[in-house]
C-alpha positions as a Markdown table, in Angstrom:
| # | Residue | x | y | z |
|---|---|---|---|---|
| 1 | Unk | 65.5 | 26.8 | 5.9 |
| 2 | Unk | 62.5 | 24.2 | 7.3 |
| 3 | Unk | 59.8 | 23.0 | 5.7 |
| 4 | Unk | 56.8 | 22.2 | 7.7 |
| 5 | Unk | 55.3 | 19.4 | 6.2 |
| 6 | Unk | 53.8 | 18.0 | 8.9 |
| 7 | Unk | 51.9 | 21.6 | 9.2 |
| 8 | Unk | 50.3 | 21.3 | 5.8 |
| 9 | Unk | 49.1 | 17.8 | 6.6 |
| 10 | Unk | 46.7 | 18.8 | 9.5 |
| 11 | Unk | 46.0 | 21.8 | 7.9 |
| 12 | Unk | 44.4 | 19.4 | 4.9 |
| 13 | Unk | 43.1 | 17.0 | 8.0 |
| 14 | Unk | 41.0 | 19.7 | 9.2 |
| 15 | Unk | 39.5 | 21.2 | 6.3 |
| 16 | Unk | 38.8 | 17.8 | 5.3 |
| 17 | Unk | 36.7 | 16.8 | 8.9 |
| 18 | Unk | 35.2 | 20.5 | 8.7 |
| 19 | Unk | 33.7 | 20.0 | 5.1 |
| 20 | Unk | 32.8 | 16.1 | 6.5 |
| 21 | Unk | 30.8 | 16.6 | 9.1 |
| 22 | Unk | 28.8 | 19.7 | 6.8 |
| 23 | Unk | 28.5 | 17.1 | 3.8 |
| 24 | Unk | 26.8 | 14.3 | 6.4 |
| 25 | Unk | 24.5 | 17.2 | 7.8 |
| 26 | Unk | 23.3 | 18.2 | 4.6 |
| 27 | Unk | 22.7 | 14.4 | 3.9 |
| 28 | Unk | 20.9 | 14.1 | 7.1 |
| 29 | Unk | 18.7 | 16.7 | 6.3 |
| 30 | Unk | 17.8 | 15.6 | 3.0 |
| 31 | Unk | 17.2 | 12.5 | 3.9 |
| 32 | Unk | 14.6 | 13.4 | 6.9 |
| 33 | Unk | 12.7 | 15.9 | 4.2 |
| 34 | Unk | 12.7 | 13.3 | 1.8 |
| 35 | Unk | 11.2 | 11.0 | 4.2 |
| 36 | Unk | 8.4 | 13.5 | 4.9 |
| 37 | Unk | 7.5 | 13.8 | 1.6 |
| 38 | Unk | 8.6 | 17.5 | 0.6 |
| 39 | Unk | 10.0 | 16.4 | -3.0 |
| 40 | Unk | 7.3 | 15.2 | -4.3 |
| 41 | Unk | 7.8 | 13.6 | -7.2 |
| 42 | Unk | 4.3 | 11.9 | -7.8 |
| 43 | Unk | 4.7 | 8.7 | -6.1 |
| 44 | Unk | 3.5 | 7.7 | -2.9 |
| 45 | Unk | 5.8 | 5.1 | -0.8 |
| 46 | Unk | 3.4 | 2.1 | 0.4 |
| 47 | Unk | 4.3 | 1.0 | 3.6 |
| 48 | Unk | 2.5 | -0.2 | 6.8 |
| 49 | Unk | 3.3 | 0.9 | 10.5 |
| 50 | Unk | 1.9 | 0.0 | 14.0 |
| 51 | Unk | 1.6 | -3.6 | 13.6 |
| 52 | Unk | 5.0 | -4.4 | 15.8 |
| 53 | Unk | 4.3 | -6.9 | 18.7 |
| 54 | Unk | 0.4 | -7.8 | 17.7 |
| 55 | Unk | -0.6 | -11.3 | 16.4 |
| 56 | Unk | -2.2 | -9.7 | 13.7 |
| 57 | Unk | 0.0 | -8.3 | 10.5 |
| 58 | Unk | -0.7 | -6.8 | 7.2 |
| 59 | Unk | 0.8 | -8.7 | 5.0 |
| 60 | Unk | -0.1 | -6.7 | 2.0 |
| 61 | Unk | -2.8 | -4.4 | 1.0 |
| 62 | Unk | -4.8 | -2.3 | -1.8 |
| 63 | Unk | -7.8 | 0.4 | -1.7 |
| 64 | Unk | -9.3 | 1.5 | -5.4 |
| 65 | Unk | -10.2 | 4.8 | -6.0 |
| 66 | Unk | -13.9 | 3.7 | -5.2 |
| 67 | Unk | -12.6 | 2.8 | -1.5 |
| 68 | Unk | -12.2 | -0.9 | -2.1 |
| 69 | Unk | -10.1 | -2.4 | 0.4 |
| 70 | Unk | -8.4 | -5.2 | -0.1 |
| 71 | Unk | -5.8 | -7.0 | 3.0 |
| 72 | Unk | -4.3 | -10.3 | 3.1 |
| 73 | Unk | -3.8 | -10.7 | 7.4 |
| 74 | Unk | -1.0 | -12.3 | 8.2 |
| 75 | Unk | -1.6 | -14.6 | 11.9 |
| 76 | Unk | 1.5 | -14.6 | 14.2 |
| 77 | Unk | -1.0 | -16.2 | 17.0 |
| 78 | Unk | 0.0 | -19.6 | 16.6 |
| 79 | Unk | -3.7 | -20.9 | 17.1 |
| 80 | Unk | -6.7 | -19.8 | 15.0 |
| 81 | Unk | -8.4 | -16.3 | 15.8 |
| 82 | Unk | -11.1 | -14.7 | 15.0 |
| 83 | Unk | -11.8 | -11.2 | 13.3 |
| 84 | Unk | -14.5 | -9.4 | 15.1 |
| 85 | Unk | -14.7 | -5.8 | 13.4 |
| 86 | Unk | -11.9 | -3.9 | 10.3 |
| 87 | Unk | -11.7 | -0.2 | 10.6 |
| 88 | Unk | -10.4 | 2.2 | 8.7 |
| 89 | Unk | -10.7 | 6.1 | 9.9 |
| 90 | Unk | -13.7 | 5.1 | 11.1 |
| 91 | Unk | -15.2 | 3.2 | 8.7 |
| 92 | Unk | -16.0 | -0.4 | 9.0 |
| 93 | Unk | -15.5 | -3.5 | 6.1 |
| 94 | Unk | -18.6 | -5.3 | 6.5 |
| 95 | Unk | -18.1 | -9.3 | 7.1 |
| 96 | Unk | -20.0 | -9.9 | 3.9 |
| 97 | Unk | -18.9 | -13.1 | 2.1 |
| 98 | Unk | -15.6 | -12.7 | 4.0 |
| 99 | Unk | -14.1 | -15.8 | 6.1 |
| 100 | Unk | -13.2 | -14.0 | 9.4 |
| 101 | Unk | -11.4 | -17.3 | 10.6 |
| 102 | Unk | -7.8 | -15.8 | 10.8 |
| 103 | Unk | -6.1 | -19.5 | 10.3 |
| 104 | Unk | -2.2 | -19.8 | 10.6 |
| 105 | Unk | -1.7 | -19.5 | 7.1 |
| 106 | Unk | -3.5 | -15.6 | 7.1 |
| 107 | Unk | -6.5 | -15.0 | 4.8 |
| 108 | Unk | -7.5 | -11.9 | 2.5 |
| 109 | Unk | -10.3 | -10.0 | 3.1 |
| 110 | Unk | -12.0 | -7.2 | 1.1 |
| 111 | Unk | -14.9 | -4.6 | 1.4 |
| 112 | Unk | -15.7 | -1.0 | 0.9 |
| 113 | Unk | -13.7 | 1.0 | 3.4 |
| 114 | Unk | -14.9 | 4.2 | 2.9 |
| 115 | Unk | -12.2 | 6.5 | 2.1 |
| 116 | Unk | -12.0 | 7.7 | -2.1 |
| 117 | Unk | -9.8 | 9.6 | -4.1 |
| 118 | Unk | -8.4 | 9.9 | -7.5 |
| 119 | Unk | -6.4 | 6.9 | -8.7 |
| 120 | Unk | -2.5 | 8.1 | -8.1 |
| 121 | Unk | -3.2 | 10.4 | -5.6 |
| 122 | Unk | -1.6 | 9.6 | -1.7 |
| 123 | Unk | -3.0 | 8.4 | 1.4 |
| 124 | Unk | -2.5 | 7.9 | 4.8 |
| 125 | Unk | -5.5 | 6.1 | 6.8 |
| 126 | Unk | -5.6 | 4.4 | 10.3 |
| 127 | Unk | -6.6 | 0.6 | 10.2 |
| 128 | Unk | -8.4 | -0.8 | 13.3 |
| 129 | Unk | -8.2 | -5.0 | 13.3 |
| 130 | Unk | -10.0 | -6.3 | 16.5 |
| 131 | Unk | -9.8 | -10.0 | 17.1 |
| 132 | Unk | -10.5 | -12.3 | 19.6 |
| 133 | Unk | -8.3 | -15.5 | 20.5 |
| 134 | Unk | -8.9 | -19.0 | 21.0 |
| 135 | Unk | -9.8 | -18.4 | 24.5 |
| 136 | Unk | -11.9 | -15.6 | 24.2 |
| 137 | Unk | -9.8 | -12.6 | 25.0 |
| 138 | Unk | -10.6 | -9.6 | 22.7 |
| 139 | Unk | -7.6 | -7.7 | 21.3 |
| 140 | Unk | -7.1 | -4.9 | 19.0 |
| 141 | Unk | -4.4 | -4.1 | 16.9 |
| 142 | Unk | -4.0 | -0.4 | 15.7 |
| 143 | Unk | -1.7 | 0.9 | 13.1 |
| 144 | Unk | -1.4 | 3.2 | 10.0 |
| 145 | Unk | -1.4 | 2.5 | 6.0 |
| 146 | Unk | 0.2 | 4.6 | 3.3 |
| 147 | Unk | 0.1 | 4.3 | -0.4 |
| 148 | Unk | -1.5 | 5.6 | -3.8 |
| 149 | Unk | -4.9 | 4.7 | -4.8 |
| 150 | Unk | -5.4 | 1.8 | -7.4 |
């Protein structure tokens, strides 16, 4: 009589790769809702997008529940620029006592934005940066903020 060892071995091989590639789905899938926000949980994940490839950065960033916005601007110019208008959804920071001399080393600016909610709660807003360089040329850098109110 034979014993077929080497049967039982695939035979564990592929219920192991079947169940595998079913666990990293379900991983995948979780991960990508997760992402989008559909667990919840109460807290709102601050990050910054858009930025990639422009001389101007956010560095960091914070907007109050009164629509206080607060950045520090990174410069990735090399040379000095200047900050002609901030935006966001719409609605410009005005200059006020603000130095809008973007040196190599960055600056922070602040001004009411606009945008209010409830301390805690989640947004998502576009932020507009237009600057001009050294030798005049106007750019504008575009991206997207997310976090919870302060």
């Amino acid at each position: 009589m034979k014993i077929f060892k080497k049967r039982m071995g695939q035979s564990a091989t592929e219920y192991l790769m079947t169940y595998g590639w079913a666990i990293l789905a379900i991983v995948v899938v979780a991960g990508v809702l997760w992402n989008m926000g559909l667990f919840g949980g109460g807290s709102c994940g601050n990050s910054v997008t858009g930025f990639a490839g422009t001389q101007v950065s956010v560095k960091d960033w914070a907007l109050t529940d009164t629509g206080v916005l607060t950045l520090n601007l990174r410069n990735a110019a090399g040379e000095n620029i200047e900050l002609t208008s901030v935006s966001v959804d719409a609605g410009a920071i005005n200059q006020g006592t603000n130095d809008w001399n973007l040196s190599t080393a960055g600056v922070v600016i602040s001004g009411t934005a606009g945008p209010t909610g409830t301390p805690g709660a989640c947004y998502s807003y576009d932020l507009g940066i237009a600057y001009t360089t050294k030798d005049g040329v106007p750019h504008t850098a575009r991206g997207k903020i997310n976090g919870a109110y302060e």
